[in-house]
VOGU-3710 file (C-alpha; in Angstrom, 3 decimals, decimal comma):
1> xxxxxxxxxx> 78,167/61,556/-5,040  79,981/63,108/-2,250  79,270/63,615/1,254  76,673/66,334/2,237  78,215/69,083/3,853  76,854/72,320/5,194  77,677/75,310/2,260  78,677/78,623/3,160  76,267/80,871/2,854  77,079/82,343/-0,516
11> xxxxxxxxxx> 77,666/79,203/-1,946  74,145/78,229/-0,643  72,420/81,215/-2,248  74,132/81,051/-5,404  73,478/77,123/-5,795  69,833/75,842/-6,731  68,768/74,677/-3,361  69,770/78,152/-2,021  67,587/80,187/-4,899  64,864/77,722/-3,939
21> xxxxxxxxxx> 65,186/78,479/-0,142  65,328/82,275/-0,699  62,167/82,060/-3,260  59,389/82,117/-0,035  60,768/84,993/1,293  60,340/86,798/-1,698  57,065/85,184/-2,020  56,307/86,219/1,008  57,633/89,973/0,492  55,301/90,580/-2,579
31> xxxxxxxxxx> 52,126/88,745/-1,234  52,351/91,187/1,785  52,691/94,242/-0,090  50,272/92,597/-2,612  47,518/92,431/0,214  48,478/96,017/1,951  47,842/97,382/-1,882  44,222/95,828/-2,034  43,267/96,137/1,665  41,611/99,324/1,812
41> xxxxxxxxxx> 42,676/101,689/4,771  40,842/100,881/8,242  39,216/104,278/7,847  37,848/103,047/4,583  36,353/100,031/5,968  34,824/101,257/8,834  33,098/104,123/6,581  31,947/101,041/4,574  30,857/99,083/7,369  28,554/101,810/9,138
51> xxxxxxxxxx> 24,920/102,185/8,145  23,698/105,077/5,932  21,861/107,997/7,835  18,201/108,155/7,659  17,069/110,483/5,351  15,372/113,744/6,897  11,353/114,440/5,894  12,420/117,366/3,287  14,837/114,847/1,802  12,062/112,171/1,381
61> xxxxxxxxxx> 10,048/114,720/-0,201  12,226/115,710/-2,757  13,167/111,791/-3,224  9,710/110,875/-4,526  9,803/113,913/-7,324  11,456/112,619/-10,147  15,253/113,365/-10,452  16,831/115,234/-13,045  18,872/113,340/-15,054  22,390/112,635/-14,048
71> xxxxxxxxxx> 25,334/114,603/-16,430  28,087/112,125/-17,028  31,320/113,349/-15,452  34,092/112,884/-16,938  36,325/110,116/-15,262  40,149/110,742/-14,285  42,813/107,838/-14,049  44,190/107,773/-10,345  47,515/109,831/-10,863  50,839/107,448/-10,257
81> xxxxxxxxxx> 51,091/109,010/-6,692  47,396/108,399/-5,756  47,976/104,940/-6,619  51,042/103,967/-4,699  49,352/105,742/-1,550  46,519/104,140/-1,509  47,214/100,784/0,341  48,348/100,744/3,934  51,918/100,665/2,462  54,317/104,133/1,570
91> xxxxxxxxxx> 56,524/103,772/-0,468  58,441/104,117/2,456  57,180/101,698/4,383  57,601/98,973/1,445  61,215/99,699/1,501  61,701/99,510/5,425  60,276/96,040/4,988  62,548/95,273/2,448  65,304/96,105/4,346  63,967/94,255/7,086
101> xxxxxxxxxx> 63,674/90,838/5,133  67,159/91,750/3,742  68,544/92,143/7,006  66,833/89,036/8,983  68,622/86,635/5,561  71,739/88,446/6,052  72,390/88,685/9,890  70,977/85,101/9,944  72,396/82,792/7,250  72,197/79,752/9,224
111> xxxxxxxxxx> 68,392/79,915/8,724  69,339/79,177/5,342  71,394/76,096/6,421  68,760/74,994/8,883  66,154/75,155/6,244  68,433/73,692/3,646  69,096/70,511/5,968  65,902/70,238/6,856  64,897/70,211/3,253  67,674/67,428/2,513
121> xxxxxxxxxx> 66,389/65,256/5,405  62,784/65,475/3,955  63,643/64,668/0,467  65,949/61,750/1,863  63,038/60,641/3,742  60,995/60,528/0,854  63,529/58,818/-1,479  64,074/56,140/0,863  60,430/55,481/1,149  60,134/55,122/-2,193
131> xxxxxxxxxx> 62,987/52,956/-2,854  61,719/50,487/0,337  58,346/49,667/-1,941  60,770/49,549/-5,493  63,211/47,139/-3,570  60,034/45,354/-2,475  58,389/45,572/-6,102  62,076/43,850/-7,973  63,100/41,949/-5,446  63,898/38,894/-8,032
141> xxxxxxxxxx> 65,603/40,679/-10,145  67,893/42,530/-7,691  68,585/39,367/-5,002  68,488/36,401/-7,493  69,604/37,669/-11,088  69,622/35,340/-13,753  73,275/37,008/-15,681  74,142/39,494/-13,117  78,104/39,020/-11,892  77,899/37,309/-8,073
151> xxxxxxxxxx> 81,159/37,860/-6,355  82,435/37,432/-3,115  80,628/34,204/-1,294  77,666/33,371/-3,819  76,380/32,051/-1,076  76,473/34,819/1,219  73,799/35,601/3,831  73,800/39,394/3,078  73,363/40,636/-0,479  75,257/44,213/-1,037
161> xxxxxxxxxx> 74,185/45,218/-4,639  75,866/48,043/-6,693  74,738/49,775/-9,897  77,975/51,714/-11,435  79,676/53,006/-14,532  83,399/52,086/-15,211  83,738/56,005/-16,551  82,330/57,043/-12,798  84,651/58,719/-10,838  83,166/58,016/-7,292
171> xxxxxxxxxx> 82,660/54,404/-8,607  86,396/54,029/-8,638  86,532/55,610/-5,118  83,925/53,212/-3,977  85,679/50,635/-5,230  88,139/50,345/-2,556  85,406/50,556/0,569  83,781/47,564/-1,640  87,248/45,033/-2,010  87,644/46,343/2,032
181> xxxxxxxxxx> 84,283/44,768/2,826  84,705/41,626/1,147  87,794/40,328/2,079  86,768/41,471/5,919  83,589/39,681/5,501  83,850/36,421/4,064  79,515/35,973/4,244  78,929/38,991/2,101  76,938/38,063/-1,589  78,256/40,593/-4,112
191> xxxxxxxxxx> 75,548/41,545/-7,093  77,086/44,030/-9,338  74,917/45,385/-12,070  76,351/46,982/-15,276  74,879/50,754/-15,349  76,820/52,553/-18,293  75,198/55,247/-18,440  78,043/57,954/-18,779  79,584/57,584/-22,198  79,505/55,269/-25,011
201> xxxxxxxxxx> 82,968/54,258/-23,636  81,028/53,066/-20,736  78,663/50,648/-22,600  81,646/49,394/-24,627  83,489/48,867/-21,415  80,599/46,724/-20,035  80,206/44,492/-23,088  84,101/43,384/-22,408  83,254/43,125/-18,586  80,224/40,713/-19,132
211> xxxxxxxxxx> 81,942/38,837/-22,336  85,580/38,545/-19,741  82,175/36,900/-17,378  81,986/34,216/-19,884  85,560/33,439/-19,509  85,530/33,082/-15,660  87,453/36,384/-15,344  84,635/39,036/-14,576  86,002/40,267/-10,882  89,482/40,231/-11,924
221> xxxxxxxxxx> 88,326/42,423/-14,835  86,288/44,407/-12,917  88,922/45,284/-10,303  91,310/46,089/-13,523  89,184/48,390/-14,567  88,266/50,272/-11,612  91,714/50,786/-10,399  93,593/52,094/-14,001  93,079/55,789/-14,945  91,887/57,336/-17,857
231> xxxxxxxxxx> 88,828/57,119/-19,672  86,945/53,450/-20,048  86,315/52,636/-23,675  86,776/49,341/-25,569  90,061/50,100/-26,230  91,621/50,272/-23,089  88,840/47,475/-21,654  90,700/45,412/-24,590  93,992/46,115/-23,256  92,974/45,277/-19,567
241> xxxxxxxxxx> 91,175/41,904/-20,859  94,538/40,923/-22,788  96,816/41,749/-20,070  94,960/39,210/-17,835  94,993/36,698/-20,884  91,934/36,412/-21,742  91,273/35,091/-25,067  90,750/38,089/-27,172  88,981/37,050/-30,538  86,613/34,601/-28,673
251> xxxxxxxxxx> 85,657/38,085/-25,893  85,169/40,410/-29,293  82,787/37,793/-30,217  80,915/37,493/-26,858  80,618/41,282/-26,553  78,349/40,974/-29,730  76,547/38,309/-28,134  72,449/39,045/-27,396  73,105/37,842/-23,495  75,470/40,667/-22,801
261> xxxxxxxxxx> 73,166/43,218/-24,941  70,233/41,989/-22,805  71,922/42,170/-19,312  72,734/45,624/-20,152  69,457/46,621/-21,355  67,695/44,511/-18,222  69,749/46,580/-15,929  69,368/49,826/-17,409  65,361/49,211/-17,169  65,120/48,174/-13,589
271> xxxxxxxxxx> 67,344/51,543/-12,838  64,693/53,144/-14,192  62,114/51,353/-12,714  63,668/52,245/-9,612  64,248/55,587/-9,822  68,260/54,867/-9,967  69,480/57,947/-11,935  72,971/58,103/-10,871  76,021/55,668/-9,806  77,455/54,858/-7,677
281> xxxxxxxxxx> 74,165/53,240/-5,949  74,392/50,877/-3,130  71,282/48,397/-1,904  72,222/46,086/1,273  69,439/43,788/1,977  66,577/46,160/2,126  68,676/49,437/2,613  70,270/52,084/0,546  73,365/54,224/-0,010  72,941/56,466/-2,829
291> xxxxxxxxxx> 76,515/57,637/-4,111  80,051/57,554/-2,433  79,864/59,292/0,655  83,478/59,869/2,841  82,290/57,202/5,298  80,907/54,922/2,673  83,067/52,064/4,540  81,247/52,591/7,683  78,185/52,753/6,383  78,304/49,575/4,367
301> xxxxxxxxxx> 79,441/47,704/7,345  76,535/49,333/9,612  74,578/48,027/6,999  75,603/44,472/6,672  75,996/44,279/10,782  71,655/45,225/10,568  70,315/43,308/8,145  72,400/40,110/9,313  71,086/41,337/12,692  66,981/42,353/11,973
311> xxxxx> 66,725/40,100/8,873  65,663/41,268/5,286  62,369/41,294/5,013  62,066/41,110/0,916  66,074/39,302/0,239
//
């Protein structure tokens, strides 16, 4: 995922976030005139609200003779006219406002921007809640995996886990801010967890990654991998696998195996689990980095510096 940045203004309203924004002000446009059409007029109300005259002696009279019988009148629908004047709104009026909630949206776009950050910083807020008690929840299976690749110092003091996809764009780009890390920090514990979730070139990409594993030649693979172009499929995972000599027959037999099916399928259920729906996604210690933002480095390193610093509370 790349970084946030703040959207022009058109590109804000035509994305979802900015239809989603603009929605309460149109909300709020049609409840208004929807209450000035059934509020009656204040002359109406106060006409309702005042007491009936007393009746005069004459007219008590004639009230206890019995009363003719009423003649139905006939009833006539409210003409189109009637009914639009009726409420406190013209048709006029409803227009001016219009114009003025037009007017206020375009004269003051960053409103739009304000509200969409603020919206971004509330759903972040949320996500990372949730993530703290799902970190909490799988703790054992994301800091001590039984088949999950450990690279860098197994030994490390600070675990940095990633879930990716070797068909994942921003996983390559991560890639480098990862290798950066590691060979600066020489304490760092590596977990990386198999995701393919982008193409069936993906899956077939992890069964050689996790079968090269077996041969003592996962990171070497993995680096491979994330550094050649094109699209990742078994063919050119093959081609990367040979090229560092594995053994080729005895990895096409691994990749079969039920331990590399089951590492895949173990990580793709604690992604869900998790609420992981995208790669790149980063966990050190008990924090996150969803995606590959432009200071991803920085951030990782923040990271590490913390939890080495305030402890992990659930590592």
């Amino acid at each position: 995922m790349p970084a946030k940045s703040l959207a022009s203004p058109p590109a804000t309203l035509a994305s979802r976030k900015g239809v989603a924004l603009l929605a309460p002000a149109i909300l709020l446009l049609g409840a208004t005139l929807a209450v000035g059409q059934s509020t009656p007029p204040p002359a109406q109300v106060a006409q309702a609200a005042a007491p009936a005259p007393a009746p005069a002696p004459a007219q008590v009279a004639q009230a206890a003779a019995p009363a003719p019988a009423p003649v139905p009148a006939a009833s006539t629908p409210p003409t189109p006219a009637a009914a639009e004047t009726s409420g406190p709104f013209t048709p006029a009026q409803r227009k001016e406002i219009e114009a003025i909630i037009k007017d206020i949206l375009v004269n003051n776009p960053e409103v739009l921007l304000e509200a969409q950050n603020a919206l971004e910083a509330k759903m972040d807020k949320i996500q990372a809640d949730r993530m703290a008690v799902a970190i909490k929840e799988h703790a054992g299976e994301l800091f001590r995996p039984a088949a999950s690749p450990v690279v860098g110092n197994v030994k490390g003091d600070v675990p940095v886990i990633e879930f990716f996809d070797y068909n994942c764009g921003y996983c390559k780009k991560a890639f480098t801010d990862l290798a950066k890390l590691m060979d600066k920090d020489k304490k760092v514990r590596v977990i990386l967890k198999e995701l393919p979730i982008l193409a069936k070139g993906s899956e077939e990409a992890s069964r050689v990654a996790l079968a090269a594993k077996m041969q003592g030649k996962y990171w070497e693979f993995h680096r491979a991998m994330l550094e050649s172009q094109g699209q990742a499929n078994e063919a050119s995972a093959l081609r990367v696998a040979e090229k560092l000599g594995l053994d080729i027959p005895r990895l096409k037999k691994d990749m079969a195996s039920a331990e590399v099916k089951k590492e895949i399928d173990e990580t793709r259920q604690l992604a869900t689990k998790m609420g992981i729906q995208g790669t790149p996604h980063f966990i050190v210690g008990d924090r996150i980095i969803p995606g590959a933002p432009e200071n991803l480095a920085e951030l990782l390193g923040k990271h590490v510096d913390d939890v080495r610093k305030d402890g992990c509370k659930v590592c």
